[in-house]
C-alpha positions in Angstrom: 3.9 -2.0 -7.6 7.2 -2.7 -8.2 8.7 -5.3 -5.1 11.7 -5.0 -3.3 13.9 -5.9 -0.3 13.0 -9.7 -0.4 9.0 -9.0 -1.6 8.3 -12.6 -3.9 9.4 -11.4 -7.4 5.9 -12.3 -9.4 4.4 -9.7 -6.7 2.1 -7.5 -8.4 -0.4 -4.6 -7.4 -2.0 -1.3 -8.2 -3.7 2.0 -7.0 -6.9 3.5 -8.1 -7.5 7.0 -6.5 -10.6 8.8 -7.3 -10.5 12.5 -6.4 -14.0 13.7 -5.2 -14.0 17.3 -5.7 -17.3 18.0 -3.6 -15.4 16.4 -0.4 -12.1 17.5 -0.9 -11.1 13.7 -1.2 -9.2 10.8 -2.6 -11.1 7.6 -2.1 -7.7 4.9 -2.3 -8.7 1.5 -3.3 -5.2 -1.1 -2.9 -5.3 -4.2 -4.5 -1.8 -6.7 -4.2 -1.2 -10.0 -5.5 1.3 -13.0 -4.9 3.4 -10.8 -1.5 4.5 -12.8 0.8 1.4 -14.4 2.7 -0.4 -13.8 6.0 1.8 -10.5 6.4 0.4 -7.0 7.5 1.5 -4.2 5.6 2.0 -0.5 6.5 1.3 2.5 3.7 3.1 5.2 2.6 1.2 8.1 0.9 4.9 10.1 0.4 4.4 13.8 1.7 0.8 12.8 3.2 1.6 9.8 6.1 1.7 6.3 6.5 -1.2 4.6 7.4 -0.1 1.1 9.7 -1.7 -1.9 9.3 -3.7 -1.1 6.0 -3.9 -4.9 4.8 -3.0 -8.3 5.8 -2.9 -10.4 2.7 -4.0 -14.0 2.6 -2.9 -17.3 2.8 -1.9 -17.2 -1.5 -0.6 -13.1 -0.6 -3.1 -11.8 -2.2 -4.8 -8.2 -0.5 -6.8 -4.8 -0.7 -7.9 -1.7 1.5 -10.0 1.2 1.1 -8.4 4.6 2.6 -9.8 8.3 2.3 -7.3 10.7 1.9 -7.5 14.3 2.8 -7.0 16.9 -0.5 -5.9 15.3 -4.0 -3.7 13.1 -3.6 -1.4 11.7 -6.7 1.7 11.2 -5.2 4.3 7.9 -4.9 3.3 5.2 -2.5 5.6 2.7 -0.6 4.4 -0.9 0.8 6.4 -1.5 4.4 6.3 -4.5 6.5 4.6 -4.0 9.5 6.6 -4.6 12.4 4.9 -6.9 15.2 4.8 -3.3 17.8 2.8 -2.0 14.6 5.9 0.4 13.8 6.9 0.4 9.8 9.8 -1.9 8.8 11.4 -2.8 5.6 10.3 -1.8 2.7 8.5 -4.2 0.3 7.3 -2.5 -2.9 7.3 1.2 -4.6 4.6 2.7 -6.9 6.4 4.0 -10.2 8.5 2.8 -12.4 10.4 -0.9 -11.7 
């Protein structure tokens, strides 16, 4: 993941989607390092949705979660802060390219 909008500069993360062709699925596992701690994050799966509240990371901003997705997914995804009525704020890190 790439950070932006204020997300700490050393922030790091990555993706691993797993198509399972039996279930029509992608099994999402999200794994962050070094974001800003004790913050809630919302997900972007661009074209799918945004799943709120995926993750909090931890005191040292570290943070994972395990999503299904409908169909086979391979698309972009977005980090957003998440806002304290649960709604998606700024956003905090891309997938792609830096």
């Amino acid at each position: 993941f790439c950070p932006r909008n204020g997300e700490n500069l050393s922030a790091d993360g990555m993706a691993i989607l797993n198509y399972v062709p039996g279930d029509n699925r992608t099994v999402v596992q999200l794994i962050v390092s070094n974001f800003t701690a004790n913050t809630t994050y919302n997900v972007e799966f661009v074209g799918v949705g945004v799943v709120g509240s995926a993750f909090t990371t931890d005191s040292q901003g570290n943070g994972n979660c395990h999503l299904n997705l409908a169909g086979n997914f391979s698309g972009a995804i977005n980090l957003y802060l998440t806002l304290a009525d649960g709604a998606t704020g700024e956003l905090r890190a891309t997938s792609g390219p830096c």
